[in-house]
Biopython code that builds the backbone (N, CA, C, O; Angstrom):
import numpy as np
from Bio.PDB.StructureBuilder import StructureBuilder

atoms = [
    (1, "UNK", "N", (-0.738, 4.781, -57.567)),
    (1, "UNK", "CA", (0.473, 4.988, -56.815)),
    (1, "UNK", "C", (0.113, 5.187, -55.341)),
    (1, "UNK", "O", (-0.966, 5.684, -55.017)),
    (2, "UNK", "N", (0.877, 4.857, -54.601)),
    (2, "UNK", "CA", (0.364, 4.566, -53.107)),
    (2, "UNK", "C", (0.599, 5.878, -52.484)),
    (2, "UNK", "O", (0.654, 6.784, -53.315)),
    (3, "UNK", "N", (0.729, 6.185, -51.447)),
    (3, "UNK", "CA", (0.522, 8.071, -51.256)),
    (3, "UNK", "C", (1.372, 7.632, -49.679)),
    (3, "UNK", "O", (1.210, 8.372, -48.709)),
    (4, "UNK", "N", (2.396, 6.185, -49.554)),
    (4, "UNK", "CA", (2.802, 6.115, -48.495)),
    (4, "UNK", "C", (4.259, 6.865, -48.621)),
    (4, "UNK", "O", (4.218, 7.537, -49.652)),
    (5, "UNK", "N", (5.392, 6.993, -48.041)),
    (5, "UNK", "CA", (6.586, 8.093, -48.089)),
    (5, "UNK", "C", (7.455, 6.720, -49.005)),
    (5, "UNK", "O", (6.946, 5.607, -49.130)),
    (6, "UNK", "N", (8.601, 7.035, -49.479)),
    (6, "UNK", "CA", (9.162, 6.306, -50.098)),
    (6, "UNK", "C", (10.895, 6.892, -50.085)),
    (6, "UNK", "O", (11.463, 7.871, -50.571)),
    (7, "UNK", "N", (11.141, 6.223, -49.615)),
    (7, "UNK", "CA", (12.886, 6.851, -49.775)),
    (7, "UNK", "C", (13.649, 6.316, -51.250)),
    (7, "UNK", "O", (13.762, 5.154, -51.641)),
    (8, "UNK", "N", (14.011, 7.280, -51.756)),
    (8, "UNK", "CA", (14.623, 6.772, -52.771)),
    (8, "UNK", "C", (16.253, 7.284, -52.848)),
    (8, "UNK", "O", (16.853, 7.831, -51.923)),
    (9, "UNK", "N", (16.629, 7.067, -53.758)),
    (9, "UNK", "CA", (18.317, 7.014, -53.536)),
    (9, "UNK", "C", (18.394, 8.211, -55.435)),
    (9, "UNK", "O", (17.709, 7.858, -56.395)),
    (10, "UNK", "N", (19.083, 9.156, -55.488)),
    (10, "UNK", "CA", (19.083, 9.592, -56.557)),
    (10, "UNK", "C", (21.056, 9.598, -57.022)),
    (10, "UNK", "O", (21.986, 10.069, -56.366)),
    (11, "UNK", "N", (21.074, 8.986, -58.171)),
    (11, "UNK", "CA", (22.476, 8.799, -58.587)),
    (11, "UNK", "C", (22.528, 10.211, -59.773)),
    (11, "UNK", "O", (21.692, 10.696, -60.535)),
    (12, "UNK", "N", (23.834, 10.496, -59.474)),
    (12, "UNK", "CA", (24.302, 11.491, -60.781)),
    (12, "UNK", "C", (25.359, 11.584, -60.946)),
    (12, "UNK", "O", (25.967, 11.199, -59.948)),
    (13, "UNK", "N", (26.440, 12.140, -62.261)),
    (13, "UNK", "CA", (27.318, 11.747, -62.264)),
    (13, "UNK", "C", (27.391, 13.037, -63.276)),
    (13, "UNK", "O", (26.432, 13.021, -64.048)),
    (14, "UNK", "N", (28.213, 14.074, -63.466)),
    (14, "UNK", "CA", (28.035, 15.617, -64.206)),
    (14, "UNK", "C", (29.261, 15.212, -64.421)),
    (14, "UNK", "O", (29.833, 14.287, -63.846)),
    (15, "UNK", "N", (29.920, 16.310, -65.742)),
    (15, "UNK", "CA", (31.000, 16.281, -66.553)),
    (15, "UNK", "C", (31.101, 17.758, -66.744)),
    (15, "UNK", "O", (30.227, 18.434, -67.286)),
    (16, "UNK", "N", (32.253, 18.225, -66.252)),
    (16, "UNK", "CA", (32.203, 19.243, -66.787)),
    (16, "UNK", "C", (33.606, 19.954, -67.031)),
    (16, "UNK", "O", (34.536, 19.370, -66.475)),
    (17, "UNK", "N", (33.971, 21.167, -67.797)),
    (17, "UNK", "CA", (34.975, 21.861, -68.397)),
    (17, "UNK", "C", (34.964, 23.055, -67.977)),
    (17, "UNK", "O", (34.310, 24.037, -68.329)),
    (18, "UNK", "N", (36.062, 22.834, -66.870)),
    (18, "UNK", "CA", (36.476, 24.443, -66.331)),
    (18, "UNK", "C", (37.138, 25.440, -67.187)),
    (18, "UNK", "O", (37.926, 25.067, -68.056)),
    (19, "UNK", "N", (36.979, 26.180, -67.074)),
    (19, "UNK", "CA", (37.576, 27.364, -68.700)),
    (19, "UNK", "C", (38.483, 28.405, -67.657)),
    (19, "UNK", "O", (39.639, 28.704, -67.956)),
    (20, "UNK", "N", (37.851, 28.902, -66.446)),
    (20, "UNK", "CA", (38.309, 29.329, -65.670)),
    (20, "UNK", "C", (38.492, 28.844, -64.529)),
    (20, "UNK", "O", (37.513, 28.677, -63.803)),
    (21, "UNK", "N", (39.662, 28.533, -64.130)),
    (21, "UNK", "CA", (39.716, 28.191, -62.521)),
    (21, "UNK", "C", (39.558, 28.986, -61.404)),
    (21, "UNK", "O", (39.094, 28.592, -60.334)),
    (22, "UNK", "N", (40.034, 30.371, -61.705)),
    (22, "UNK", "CA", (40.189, 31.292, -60.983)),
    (22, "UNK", "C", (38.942, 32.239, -60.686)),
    (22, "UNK", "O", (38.882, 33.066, -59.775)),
    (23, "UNK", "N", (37.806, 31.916, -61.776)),
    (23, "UNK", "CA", (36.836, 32.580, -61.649)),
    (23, "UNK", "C", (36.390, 31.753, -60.952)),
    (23, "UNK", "O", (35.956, 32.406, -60.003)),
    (24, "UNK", "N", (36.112, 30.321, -60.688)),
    (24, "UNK", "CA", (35.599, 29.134, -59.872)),
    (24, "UNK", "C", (35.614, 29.199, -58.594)),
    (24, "UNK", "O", (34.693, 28.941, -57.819)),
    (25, "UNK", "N", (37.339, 29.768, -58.222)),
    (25, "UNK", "CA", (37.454, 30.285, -57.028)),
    (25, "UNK", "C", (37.080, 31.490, -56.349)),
    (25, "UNK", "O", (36.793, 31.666, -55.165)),
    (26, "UNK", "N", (37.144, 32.405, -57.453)),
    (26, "UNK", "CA", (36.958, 33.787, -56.913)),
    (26, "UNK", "C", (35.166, 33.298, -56.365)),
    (26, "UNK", "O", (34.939, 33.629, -55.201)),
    (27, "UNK", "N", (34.148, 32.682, -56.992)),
    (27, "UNK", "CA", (32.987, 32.354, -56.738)),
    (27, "UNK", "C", (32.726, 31.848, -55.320)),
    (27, "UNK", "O", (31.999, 32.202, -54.391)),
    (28, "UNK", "N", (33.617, 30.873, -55.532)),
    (28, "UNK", "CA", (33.607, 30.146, -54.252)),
    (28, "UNK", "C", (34.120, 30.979, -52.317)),
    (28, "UNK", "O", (33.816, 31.026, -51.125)),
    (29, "UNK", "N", (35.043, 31.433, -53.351)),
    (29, "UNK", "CA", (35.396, 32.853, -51.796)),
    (29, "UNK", "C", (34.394, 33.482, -51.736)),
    (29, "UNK", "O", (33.977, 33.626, -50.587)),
    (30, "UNK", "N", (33.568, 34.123, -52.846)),
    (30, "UNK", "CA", (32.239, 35.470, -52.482)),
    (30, "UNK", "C", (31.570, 34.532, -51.759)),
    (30, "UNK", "O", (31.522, 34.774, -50.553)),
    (31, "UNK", "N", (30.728, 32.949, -52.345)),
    (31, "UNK", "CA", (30.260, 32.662, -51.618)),
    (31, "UNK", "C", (29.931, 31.992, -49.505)),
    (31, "UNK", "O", (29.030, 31.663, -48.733)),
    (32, "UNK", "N", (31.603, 32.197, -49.596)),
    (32, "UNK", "CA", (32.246, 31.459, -48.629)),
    (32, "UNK", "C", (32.274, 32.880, -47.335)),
    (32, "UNK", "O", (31.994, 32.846, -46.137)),
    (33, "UNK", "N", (32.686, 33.903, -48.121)),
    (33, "UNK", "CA", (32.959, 35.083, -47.268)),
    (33, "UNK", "C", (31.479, 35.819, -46.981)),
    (33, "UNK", "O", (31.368, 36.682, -46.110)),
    (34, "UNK", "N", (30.633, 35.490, -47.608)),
    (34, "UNK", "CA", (29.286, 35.457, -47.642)),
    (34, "UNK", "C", (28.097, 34.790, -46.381)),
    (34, "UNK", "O", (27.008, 35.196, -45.975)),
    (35, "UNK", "N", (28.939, 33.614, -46.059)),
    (35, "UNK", "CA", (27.915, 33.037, -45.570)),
    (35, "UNK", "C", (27.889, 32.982, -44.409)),
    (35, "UNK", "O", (29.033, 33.011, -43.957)),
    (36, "UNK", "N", (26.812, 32.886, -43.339)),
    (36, "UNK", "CA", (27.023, 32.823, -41.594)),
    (36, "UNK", "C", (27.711, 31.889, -40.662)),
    (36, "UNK", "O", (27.257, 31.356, -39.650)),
    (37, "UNK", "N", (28.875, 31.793, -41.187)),
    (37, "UNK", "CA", (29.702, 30.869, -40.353)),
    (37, "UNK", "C", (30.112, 31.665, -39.134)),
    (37, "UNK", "O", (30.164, 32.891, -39.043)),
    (38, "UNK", "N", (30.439, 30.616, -38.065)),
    (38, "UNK", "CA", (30.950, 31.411, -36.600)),
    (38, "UNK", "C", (32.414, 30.667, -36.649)),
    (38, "UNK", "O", (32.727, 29.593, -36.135)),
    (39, "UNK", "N", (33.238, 31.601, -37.452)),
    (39, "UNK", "CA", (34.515, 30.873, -37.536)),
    (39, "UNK", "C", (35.085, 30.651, -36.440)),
    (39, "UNK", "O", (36.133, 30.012, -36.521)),
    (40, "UNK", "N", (34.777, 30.938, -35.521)),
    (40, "UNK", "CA", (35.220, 29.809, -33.731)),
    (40, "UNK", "C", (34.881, 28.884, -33.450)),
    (40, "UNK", "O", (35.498, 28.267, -32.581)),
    (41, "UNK", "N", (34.006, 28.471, -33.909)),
    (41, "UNK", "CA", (33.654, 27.043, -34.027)),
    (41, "UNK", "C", (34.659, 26.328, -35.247)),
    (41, "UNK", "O", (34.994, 25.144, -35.278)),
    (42, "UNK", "N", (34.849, 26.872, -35.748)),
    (42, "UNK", "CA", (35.362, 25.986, -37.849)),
    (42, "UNK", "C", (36.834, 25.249, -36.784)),
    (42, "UNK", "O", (37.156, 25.624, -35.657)),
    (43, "UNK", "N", (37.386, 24.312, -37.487)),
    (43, "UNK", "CA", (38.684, 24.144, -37.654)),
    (43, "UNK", "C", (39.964, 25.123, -37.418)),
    (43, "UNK", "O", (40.946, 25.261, -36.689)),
    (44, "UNK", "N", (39.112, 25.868, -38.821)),
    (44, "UNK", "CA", (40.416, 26.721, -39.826)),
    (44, "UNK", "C", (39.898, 28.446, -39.738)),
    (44, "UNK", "O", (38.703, 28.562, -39.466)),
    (45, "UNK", "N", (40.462, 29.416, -39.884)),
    (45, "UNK", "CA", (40.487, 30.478, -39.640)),
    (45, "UNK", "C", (39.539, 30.900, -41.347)),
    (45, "UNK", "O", (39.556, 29.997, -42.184)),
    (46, "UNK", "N", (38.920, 32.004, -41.658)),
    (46, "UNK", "CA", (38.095, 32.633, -42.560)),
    (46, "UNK", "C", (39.526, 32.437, -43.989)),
    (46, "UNK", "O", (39.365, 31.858, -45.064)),
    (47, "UNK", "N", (40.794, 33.113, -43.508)),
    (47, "UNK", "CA", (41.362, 33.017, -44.911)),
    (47, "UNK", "C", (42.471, 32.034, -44.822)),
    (47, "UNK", "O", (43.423, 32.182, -45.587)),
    (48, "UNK", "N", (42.460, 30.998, -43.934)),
    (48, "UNK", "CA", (42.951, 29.359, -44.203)),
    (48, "UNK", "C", (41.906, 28.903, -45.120)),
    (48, "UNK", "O", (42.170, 28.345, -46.185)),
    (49, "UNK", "N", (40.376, 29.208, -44.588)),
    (49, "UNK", "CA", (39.455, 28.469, -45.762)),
    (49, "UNK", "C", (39.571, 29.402, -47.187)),
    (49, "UNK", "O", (39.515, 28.925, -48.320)),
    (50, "UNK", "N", (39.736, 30.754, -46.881)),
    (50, "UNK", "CA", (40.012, 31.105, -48.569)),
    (50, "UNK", "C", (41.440, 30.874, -49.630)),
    (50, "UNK", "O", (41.536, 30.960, -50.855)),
    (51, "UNK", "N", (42.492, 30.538, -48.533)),
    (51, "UNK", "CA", (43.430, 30.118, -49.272)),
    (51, "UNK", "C", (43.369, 28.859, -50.185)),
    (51, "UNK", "O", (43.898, 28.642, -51.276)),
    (52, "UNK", "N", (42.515, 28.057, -49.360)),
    (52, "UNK", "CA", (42.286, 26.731, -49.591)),
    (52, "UNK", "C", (41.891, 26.639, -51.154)),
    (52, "UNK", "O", (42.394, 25.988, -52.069)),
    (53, "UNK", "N", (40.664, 27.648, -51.111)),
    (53, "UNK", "CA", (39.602, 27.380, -52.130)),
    (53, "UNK", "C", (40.417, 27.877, -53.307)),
    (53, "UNK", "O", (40.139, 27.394, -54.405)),
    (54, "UNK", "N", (41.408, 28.800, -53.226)),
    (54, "UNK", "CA", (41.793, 29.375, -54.362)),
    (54, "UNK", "C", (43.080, 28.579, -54.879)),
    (54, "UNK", "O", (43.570, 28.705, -56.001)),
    (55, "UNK", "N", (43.527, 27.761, -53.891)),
    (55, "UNK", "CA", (44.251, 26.907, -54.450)),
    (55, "UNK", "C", (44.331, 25.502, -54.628)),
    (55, "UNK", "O", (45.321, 24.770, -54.658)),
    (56, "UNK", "N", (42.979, 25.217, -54.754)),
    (56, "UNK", "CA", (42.423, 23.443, -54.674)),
    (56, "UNK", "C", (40.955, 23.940, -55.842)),
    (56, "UNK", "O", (39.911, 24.451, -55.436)),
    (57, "UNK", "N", (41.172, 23.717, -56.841)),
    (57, "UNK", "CA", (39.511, 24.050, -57.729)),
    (57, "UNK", "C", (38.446, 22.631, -57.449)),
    (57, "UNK", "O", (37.241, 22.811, -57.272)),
    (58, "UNK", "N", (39.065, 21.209, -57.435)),
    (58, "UNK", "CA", (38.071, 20.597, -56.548)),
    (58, "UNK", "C", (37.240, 21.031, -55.190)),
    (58, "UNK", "O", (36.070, 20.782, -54.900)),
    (59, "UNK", "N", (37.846, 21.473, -54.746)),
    (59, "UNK", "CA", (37.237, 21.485, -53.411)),
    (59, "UNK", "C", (36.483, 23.133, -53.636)),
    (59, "UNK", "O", (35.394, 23.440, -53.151)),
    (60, "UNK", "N", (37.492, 24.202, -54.615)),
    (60, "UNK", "CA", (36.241, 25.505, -54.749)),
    (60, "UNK", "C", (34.978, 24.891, -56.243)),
    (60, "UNK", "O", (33.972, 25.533, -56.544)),
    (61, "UNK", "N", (35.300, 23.893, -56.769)),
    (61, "UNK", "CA", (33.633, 23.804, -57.220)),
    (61, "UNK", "C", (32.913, 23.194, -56.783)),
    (61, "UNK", "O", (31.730, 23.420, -57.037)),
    (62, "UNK", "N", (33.388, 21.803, -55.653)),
    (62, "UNK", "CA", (32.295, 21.599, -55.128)),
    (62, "UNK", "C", (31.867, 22.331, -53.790)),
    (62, "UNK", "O", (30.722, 22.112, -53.392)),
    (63, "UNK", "N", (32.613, 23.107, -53.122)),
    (63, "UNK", "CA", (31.429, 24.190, -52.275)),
    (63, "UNK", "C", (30.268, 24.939, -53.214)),
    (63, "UNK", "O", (29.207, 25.494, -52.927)),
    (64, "UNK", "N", (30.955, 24.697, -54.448)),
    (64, "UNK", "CA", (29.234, 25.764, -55.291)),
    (64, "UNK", "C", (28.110, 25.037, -55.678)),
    (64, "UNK", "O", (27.192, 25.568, -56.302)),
    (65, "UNK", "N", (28.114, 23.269, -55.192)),
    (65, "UNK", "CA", (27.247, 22.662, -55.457)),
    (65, "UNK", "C", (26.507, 22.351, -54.528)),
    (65, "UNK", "O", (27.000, 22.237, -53.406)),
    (66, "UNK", "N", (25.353, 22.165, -54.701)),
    (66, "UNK", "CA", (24.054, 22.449, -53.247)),
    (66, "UNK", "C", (23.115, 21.231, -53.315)),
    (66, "UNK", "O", (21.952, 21.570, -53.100)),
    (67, "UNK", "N", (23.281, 19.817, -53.567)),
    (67, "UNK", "CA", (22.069, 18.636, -53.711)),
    (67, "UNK", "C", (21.059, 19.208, -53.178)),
    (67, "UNK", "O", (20.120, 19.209, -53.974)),
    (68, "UNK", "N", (20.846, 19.627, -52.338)),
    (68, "UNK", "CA", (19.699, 20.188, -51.267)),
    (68, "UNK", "C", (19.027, 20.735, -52.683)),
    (68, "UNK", "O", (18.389, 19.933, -53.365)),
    (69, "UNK", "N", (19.156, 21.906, -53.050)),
    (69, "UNK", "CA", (18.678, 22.748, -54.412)),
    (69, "UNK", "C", (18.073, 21.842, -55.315)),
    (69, "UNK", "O", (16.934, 22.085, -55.714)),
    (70, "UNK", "N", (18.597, 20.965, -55.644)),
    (70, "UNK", "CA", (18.068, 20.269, -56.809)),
    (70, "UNK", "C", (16.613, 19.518, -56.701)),
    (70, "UNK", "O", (16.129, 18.866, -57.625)),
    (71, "UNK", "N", (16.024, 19.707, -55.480)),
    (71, "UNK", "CA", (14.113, 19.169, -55.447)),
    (71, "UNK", "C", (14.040, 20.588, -54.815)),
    (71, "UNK", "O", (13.008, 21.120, -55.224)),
    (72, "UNK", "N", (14.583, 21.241, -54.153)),
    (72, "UNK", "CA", (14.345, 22.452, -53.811)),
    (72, "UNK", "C", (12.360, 22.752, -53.271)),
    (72, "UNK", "O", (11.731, 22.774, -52.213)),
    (73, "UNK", "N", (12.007, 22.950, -54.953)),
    (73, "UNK", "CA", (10.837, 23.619, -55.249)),
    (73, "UNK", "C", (9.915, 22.692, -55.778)),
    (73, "UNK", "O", (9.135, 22.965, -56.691)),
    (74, "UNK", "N", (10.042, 20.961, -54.886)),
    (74, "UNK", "CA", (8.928, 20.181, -55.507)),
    (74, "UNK", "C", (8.405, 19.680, -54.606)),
    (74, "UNK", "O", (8.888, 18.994, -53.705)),
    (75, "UNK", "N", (7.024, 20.101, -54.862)),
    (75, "UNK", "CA", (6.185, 19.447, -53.557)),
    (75, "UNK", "C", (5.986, 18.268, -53.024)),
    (75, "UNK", "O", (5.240, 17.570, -53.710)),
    (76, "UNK", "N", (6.414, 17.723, -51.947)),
    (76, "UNK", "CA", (6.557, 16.650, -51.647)),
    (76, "UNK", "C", (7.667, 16.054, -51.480)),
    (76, "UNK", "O", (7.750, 15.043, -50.782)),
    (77, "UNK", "N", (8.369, 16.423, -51.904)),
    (77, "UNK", "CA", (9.691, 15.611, -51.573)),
    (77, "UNK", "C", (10.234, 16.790, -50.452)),
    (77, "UNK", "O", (9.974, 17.992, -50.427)),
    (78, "UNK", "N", (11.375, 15.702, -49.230)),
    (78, "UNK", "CA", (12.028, 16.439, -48.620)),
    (78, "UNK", "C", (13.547, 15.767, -48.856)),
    (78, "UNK", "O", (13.843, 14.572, -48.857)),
    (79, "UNK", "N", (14.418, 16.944, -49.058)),
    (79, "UNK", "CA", (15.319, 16.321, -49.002)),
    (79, "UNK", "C", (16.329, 16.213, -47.713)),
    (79, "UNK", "O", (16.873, 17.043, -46.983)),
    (80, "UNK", "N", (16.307, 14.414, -47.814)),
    (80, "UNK", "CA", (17.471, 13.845, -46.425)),
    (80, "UNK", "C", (18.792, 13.918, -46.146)),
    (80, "UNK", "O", (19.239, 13.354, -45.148)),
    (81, "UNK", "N", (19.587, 14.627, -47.000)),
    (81, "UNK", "CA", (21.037, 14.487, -47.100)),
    (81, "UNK", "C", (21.728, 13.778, -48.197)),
    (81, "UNK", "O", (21.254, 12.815, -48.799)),
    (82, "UNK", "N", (22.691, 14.229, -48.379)),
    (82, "UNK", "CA", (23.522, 13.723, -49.641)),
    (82, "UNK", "C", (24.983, 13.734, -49.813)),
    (82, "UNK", "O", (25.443, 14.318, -48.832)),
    (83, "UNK", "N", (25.683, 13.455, -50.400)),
    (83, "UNK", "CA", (27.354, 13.592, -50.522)),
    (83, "UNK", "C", (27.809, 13.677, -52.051)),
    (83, "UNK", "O", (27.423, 12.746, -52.758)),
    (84, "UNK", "N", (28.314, 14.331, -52.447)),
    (84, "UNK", "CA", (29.193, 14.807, -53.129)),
    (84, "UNK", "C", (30.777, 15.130, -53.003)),
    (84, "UNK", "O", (31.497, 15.640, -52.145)),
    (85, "UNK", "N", (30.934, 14.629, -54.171)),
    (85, "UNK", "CA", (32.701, 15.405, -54.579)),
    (85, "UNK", "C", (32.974, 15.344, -55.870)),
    (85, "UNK", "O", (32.581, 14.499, -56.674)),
    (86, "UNK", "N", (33.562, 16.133, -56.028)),
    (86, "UNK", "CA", (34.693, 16.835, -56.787)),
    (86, "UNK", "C", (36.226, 15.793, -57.342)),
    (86, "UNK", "O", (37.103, 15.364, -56.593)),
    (87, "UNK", "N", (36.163, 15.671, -58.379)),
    (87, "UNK", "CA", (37.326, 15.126, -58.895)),
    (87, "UNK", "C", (38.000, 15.451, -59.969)),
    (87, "UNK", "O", (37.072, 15.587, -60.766)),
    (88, "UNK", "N", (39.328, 15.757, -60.784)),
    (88, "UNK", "CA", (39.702, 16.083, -61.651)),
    (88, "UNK", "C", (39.984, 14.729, -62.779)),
    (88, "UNK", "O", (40.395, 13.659, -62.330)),
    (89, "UNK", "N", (39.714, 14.911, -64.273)),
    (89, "UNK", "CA", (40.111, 13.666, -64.485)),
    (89, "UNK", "C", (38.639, 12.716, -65.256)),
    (89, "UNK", "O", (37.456, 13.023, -65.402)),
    (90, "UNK", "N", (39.295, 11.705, -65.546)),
    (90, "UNK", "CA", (38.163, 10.476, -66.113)),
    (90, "UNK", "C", (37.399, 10.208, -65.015)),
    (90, "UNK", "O", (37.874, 10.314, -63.884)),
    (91, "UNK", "N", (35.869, 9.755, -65.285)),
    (91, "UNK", "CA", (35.005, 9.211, -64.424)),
    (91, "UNK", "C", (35.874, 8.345, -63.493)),
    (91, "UNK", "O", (36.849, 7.740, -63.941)),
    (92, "UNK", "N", (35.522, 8.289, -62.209)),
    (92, "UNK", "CA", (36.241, 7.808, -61.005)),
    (92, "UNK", "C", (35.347, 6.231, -61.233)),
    (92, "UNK", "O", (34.130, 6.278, -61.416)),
    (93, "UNK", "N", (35.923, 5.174, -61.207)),
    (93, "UNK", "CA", (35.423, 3.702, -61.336)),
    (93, "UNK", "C", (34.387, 3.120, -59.646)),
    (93, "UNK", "O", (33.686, 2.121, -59.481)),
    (94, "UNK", "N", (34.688, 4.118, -58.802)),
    (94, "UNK", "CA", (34.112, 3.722, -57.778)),
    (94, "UNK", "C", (32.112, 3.955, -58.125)),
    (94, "UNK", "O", (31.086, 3.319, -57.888)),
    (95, "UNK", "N", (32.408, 4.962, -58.646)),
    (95, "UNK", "CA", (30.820, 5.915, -59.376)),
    (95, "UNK", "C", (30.420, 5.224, -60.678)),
    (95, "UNK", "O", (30.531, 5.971, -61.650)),
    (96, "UNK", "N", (29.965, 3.939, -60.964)),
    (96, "UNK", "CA", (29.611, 3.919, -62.881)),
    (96, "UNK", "C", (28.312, 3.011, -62.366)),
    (96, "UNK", "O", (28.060, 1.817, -62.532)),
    (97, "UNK", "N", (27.814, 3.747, -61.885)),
    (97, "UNK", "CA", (26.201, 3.196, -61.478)),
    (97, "UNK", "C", (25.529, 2.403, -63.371)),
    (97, "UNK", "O", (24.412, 1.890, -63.432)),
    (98, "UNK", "N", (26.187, 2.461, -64.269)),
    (98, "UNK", "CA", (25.325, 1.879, -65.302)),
    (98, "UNK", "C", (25.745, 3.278, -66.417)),
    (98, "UNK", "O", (25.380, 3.244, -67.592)),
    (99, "UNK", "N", (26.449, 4.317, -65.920)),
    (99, "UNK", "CA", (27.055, 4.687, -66.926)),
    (99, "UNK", "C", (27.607, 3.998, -67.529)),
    (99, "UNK", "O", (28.070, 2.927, -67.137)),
    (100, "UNK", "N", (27.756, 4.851, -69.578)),
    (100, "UNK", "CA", (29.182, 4.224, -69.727)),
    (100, "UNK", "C", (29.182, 5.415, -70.980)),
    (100, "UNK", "O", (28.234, 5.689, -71.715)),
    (101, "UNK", "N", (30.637, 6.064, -70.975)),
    (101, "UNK", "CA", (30.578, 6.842, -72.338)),
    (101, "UNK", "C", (29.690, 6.656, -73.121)),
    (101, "UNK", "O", (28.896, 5.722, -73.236)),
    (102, "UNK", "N", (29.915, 8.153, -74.031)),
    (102, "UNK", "CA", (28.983, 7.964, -74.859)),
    (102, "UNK", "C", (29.050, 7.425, -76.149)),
    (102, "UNK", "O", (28.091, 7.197, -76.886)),
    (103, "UNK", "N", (30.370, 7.214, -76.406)),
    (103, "UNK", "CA", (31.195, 6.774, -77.415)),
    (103, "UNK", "C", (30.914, 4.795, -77.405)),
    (103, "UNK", "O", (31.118, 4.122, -78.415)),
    (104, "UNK", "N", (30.474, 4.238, -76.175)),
    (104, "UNK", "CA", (30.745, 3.039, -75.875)),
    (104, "UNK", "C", (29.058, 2.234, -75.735)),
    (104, "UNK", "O", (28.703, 1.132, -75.317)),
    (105, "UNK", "N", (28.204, 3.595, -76.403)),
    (105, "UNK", "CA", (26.576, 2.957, -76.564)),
    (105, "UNK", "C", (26.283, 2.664, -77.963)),
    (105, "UNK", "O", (25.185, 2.206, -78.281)),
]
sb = StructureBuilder()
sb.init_structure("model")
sb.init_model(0)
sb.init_chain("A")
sb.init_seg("    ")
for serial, (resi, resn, name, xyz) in enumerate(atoms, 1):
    if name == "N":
        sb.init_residue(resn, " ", resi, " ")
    sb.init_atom(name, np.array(xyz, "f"), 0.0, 1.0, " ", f" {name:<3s}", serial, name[0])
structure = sb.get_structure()
């Protein structure tokens, strides 16, 4: 294996079952009210962004998701940036990198 840098592209696609919404949010505010923002700079005021979160669960579970985290702690890799979202609902058709149910293998 060659020891030159290599950019690679990482696809994922998670499923998951909220049981609580409200705990999702309440998470998402600790973490939000938590963190070093200089809300004079933001847009939106500290509890425009907590209203938000507690009443949109897309948008409070994906503030609890961190791509950065996920090589975190592996040597050698750095990670360049990434995008994510949040959707309610069946797999979004824009995302089926070679998925396909599991029902449909």
């Amino acid at each position: 294996m060659s020891n030159e840098p290599v950019v690679m592209q990482v696809y994922c696609r998670v499923e998951v079952l909220v049981r609580a919404p409200a705990a999702v949010a309440e998470r998402a505010v600790r973490e939000l009210t938590g963190a070093d923002i200089d809300w004079s700079a933001e847009p939106d005021t500290l509890a425009e962004a907590v209203a938000e979160l507690r009443t949109d669960l897309p948008q409070a579970l994906g503030s609890l998701l961190d791509p950065h985290r996920m090589l975190s702690d592996v040597s050698g890799v750095e990670f360049r940036g990434g995008h994510l979202w949040v959707e309610p609902g069946a797999p979004s058709p824009r995302f089926l990198p070679g998925f396909v149910e599991p029902d449909e293998r």
